[in-house]
C-alpha positions in Angstrom: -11.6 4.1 0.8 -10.4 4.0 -2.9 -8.4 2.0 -4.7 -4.9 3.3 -4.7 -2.5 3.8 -8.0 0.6 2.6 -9.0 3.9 4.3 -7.5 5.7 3.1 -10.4 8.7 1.8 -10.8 10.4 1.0 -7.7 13.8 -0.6 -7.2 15.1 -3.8 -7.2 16.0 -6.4 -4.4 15.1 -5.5 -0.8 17.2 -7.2 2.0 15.8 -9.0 4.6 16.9 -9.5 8.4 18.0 -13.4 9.5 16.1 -13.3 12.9 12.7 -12.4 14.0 13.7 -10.9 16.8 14.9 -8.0 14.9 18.3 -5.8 14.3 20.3 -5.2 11.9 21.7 -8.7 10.9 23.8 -10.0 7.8 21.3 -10.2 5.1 20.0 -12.7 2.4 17.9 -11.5 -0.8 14.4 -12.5 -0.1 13.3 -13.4 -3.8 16.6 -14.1 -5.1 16.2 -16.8 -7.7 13.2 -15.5 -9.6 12.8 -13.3 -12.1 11.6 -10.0 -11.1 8.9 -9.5 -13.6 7.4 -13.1 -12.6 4.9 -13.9 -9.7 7.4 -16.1 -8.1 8.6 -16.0 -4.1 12.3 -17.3 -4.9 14.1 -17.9 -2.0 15.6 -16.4 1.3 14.5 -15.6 4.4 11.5 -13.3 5.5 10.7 -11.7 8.8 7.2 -10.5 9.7 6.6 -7.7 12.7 3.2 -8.5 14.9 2.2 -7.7 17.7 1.0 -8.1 21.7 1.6 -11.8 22.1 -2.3 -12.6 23.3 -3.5 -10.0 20.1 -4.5 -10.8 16.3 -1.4 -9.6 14.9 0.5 -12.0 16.4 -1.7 -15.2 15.6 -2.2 -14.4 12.3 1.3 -13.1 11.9 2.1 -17.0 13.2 -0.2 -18.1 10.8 1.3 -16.1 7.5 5.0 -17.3 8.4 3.7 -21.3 8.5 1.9 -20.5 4.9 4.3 -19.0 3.4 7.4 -21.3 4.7 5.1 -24.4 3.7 4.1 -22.9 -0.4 7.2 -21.2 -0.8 11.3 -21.7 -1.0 11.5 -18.7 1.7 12.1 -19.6 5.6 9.5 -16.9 7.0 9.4 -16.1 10.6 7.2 -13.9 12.4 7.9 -12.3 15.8 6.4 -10.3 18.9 6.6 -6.7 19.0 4.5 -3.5 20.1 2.6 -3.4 17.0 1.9 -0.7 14.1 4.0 2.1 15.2 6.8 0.2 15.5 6.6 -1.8 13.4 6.8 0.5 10.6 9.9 2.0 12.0 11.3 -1.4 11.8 10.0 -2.2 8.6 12.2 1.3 7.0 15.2 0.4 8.9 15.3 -3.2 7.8 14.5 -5.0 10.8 11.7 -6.8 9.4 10.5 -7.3 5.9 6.8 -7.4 6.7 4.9 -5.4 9.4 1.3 -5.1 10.4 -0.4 -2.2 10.8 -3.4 -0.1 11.0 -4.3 2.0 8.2 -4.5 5.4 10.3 -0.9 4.7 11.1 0.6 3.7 7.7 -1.1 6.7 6.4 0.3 9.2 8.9 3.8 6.7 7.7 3.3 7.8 4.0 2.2 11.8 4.9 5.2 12.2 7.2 2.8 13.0 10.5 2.6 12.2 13.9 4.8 9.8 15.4 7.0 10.0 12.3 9.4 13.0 11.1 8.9 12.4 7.3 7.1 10.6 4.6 8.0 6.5 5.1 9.8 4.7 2.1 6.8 2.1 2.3 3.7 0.7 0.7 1.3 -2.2 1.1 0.5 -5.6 0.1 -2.5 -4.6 1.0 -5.6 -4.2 3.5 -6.7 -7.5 4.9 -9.1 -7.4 7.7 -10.0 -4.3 10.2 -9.5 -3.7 13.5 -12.2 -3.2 15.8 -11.8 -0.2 18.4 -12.8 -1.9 22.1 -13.4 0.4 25.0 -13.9 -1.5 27.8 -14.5 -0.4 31.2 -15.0 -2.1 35.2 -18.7 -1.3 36.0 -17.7 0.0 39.2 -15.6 2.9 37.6 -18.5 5.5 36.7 -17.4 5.9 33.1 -20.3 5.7 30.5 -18.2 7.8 28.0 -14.5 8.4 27.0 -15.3 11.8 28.4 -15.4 9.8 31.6 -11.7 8.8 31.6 -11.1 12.1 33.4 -9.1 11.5 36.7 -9.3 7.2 35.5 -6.4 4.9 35.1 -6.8 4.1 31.5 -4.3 1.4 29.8 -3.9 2.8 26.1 -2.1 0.3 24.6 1.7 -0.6 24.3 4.1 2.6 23.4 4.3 3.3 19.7 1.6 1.0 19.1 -1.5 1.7 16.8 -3.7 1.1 20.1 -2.2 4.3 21.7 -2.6 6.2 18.9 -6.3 5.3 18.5 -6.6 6.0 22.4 -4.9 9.3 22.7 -7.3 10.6 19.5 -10.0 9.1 21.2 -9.0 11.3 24.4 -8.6 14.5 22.3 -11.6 13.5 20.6 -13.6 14.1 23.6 -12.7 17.3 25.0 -9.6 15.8 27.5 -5.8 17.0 27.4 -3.5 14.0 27.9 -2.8 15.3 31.6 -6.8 14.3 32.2 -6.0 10.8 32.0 -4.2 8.7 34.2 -2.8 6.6 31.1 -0.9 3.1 31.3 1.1 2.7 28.6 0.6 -1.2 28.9 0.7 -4.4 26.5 -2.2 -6.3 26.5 -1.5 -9.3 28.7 -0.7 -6.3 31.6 -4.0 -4.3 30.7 -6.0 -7.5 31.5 -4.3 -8.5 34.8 -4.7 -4.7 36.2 -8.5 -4.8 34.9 -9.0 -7.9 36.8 -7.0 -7.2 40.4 -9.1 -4.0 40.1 -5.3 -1.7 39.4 -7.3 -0.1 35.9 -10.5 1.6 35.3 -10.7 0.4 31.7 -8.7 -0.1 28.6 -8.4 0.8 24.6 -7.6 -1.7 22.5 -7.7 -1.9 18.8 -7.9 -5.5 17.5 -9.9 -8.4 15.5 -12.7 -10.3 16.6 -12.3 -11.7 19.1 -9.3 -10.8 20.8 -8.1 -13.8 23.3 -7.0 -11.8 25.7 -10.4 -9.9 25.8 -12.8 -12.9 25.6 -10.7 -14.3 28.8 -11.5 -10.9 30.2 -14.7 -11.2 29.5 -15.4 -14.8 30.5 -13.6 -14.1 33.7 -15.3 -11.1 35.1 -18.4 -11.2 33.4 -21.2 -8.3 33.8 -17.9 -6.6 35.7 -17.0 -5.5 32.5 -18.6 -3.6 30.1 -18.1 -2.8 26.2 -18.5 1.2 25.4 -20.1 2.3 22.1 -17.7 5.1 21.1 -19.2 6.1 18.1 -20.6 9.3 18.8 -16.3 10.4 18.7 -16.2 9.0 15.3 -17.2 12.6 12.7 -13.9 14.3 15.0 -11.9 10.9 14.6 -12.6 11.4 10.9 -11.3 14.7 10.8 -8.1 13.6 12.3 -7.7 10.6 9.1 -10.1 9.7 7.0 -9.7 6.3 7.3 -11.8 5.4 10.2 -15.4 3.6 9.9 -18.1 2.9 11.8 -18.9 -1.6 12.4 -20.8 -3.3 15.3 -19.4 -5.8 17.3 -21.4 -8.7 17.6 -23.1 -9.8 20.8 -22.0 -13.2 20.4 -18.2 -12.0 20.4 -18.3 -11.9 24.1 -21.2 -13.2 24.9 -22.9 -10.2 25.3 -26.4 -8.6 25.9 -26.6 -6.8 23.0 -24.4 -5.6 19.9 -22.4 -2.4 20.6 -21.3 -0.2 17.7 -17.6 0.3 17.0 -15.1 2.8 15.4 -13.1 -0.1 12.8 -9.5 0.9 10.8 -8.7 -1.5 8.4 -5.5 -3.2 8.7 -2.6 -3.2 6.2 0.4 -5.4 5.7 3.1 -3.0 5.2 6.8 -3.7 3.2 9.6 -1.4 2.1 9.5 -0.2 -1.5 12.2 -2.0 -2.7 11.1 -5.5 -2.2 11.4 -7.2 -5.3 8.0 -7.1 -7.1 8.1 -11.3 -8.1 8.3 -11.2 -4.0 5.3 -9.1 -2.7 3.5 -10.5 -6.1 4.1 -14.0 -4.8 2.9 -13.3 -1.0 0.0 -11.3 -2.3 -1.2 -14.1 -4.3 -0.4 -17.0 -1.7 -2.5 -15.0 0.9 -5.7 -15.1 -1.4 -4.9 -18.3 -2.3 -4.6 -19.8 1.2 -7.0 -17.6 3.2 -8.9 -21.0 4.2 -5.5 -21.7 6.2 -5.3 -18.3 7.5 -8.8 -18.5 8.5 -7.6 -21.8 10.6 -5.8 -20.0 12.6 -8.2 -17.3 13.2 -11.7 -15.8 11.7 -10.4 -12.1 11.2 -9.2 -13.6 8.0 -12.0 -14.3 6.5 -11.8 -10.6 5.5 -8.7 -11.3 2.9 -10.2 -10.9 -0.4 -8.6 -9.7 -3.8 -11.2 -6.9 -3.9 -10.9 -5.4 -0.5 -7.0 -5.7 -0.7 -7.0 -3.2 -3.2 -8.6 -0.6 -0.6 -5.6 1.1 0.8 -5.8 4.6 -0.1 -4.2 6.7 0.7 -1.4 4.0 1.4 0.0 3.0 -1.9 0.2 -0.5 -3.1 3.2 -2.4 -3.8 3.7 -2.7 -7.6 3.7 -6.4 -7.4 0.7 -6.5 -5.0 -1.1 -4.6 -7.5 -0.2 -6.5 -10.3 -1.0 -10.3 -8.4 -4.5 -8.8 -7.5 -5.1 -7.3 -10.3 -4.7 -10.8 -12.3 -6.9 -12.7 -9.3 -9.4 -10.2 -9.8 -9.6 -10.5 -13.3 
């Protein structure tokens, strides 16, 4: 991935929703009080879109809105939702003021594909840690492959989530048509209780390491559970967007036999293009600067880096984000 360019010069003030939970409220001036050329948050308040409650995205979304209400003027709040699809759709109608999202999404976002009609009015703060793509499977199901999900009942993640669209490219990926699968359209929390009562076959979930809800999954049902490596899908995944990578998932994540390879898509904090650029300057900055408190909350963070942030191609970064990492770089 390369370092993306300026989009130039982008409008002034973005408005910013009064509760988490979304909708289109009055609205205060996130960044009002600071000069637009400075590197300052100002004040107001500031919303962040998540995810699955027992996911990354939400704990570190947590996380961000105590840092950022505790170093800045702002009263940020961060909320629940169904994750990258969604949140983007939020993020553009003014709903939220921050959303996280995978990188494959926001780029279909930008290009106008997929789940979206046209090109998204949005760009980055940038990419802070990836997302690790988890196949994981009951050992009584038969399924060694994501070519085995044929005639299965396989949870792909909460609707308009980034999950379901890794799952359903995974699916086409590997020869099936939609109809092949008996998909379950189901947040995490509900994925884990059918894989335990025995209700699913096996789940895709794209997430940080570790994932709570998984490493309950794990502990609970043990070597009745397995991790697939879905690798050998990733050349046609990279056909689809070029954003996908290959990682390994560490044994010791789960307390598991071995390491098992891993399809990864880097995460990015997406924000409408007319935040004020002292604003996403300011939360840029603060994120770098207080990635020990980040990493508190959970180790995905350690990933936040001024170097890496700048890795967002094709999603464009925020002229403000650009400019604060350019100066922590330097």
């Amino acid at each position: 991935m390369k370092r993306t360019t300026s989009l130039g010069t982008l409008a002034l003030a973005g408005a910013l929703a009064l509760s988490a939970c979304g909708g289109q409220q009055e609205r205060n001036a996130a960044g009002a009080g600071a000069d637009e050329s400075s590197c300052e948050a100002g004040s107001g308040r500031l919303n962040i879109a998540t995810g699955n409650s027992t996911g990354v995205y939400f704990v570190v979304g947590g996380g961000l809105a105590k840092v950022i209400s505790a170093e800045t003027d702002l009263q940020a709040t961060s909320a629940e939702t169904g994750a990258s699809v969604q949140n983007i759709e939020q993020v553009v109608a003014g709903d939220y003021d921050i959303g996280f999202s995978l990188a494959d999404t926001a780029a279909d976002a930008i290009n106008g594909e997929a789940d979206f009609d046209g090109p998204q009015d949005v760009s980055t703060l940038g990419r802070i840690y990836s997302n690790y793509t988890q196949v994981v499977v009951r050992a009584d199901a038969g399924i060694d492959s994501v070519e085995d999900f044929k005639g299965k009942r396989i949870s792909t993640g909460s609707p308009q989530s980034g999950t379901e669209v890794i799952a359903n490219r995974l699916i086409e990926a590997a020869g099936l048509q939609q109809g092949d699968v008996k998909a379950q359209r189901l947040d995490l929390t509900k994925t884990i209780d059918g894989m335990k009562d025995g209700s699913i076959d096996g789940l895709v979930w794209s997430g940080g390491l570790p994932t709570p809800a998984l490493t309950d999954l794990f502990t609970s049902l043990g070597a009745k559970v397995e991790l697939l490596d879905v690798t050998p899908l990733l050349p046609k995944m990279q056909e689809v967007n070029e954003v996908y990578e290959e990682a390994t998932i560490p044994a010791a994540t789960y307390e598991l036999d071995e390491d098992v390879p891993s399809i990864v898509v880097p995460n990015v904090l997406v924000v409408r293009n007319d935040m004020p650029e002292n604003l996403a300057c300011a939360l840029t900055t603060l994120m770098v600067e207080k990635k020990d408190d980040l990493v508190a909350v959970h180790p995905a963070a350690k990933e936040i880096d001024a170097e890496t942030m700048t890795q967002t191609d094709p999603i464009p970064l925020h002229p403000g984000s650009e400019r604060a990492l350019e100066d922590l770089e330097g």
